[in-house]
C-alpha positions as CSV (number, residue, x, y, z in Angstrom):
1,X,6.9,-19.5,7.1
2,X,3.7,-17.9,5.3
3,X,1.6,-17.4,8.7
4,X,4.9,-15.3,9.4
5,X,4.7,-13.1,6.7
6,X,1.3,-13.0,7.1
7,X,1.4,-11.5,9.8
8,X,4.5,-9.2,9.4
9,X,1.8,-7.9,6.5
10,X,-1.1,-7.4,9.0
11,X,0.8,-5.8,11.4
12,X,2.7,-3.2,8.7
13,X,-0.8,-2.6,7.1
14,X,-2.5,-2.0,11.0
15,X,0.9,0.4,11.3
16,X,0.2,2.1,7.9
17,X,-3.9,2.8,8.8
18,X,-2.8,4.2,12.0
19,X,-0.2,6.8,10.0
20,X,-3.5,7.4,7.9
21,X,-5.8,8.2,11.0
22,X,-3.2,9.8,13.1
23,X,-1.4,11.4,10.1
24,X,-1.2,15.5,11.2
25,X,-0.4,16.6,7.6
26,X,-1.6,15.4,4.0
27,X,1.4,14.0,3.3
28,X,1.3,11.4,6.2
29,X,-2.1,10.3,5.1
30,X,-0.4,9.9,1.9
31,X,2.3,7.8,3.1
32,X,0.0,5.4,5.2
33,X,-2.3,5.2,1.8
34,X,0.5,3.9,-0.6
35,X,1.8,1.6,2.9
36,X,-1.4,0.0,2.6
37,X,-1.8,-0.8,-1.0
38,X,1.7,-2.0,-0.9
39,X,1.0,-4.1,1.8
40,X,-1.8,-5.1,-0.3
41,X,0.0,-5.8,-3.2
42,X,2.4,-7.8,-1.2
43,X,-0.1,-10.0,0.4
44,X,-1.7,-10.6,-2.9
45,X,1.7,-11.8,-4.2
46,X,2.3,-13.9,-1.5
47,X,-0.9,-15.7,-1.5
48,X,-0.2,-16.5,-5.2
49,X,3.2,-18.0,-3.9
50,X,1.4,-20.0,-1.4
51,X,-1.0,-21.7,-3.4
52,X,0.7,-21.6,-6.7
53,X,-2.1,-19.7,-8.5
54,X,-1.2,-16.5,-10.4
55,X,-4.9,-15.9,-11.0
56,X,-4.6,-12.0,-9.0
57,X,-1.2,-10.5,-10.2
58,X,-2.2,-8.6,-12.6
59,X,-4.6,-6.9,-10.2
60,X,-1.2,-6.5,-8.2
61,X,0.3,-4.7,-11.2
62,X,-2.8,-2.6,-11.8
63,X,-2.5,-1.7,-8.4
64,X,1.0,-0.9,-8.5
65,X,0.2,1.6,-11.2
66,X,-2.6,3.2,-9.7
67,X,-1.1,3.8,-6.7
68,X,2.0,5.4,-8.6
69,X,-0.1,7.9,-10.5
70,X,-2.1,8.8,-7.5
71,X,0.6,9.3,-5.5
72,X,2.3,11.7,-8.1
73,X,-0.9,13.7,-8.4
74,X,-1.2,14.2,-4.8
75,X,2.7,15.3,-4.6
76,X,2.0,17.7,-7.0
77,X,-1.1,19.2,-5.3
78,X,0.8,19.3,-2.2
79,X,3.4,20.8,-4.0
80,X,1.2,23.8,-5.2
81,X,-0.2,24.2,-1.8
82,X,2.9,25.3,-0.2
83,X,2.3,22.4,2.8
């Protein structure tokens, strides 16, 4: 069951770079950003699921907040541009 949402995670994150790359405005590079780090935060949490080790969830949660306050910053820079 964890090889399957392994790779459900690889392929959403390989999805999400492709947004990034492909992305015509800012705010698609944006989207494909935050896809990634959640994908990242996901596979970090399942990887502590699957071995039973917690050691990397609060890098999970640090991430979590990051990417929250950088997504809000860049929303509001978009939002001054007029894009």
């Amino acid at each position: 069951m964890t090889e399957a949402t392994y790779v459900a995670l690889g392929l959403a994150a390989a999805l999400f770079a492709f947004r990034l790359l492909r992305g015509p405005s800012l705010a698609d590079r944006v989207v494909g950003i935050d896809g990634m780090i959640v994908c990242g935060m996901s596979l970090l949490i399942v990887r502590a699921m699957d071995t039973g080790h917690g050691a990397f969830l609060p890098a999970a949660v640090v991430l979590a907040l990051v990417s929250f306050i950088s997504t809000s910053v860049i929303a509001r820079y978009i939002e001054g541009r007029g894009e």
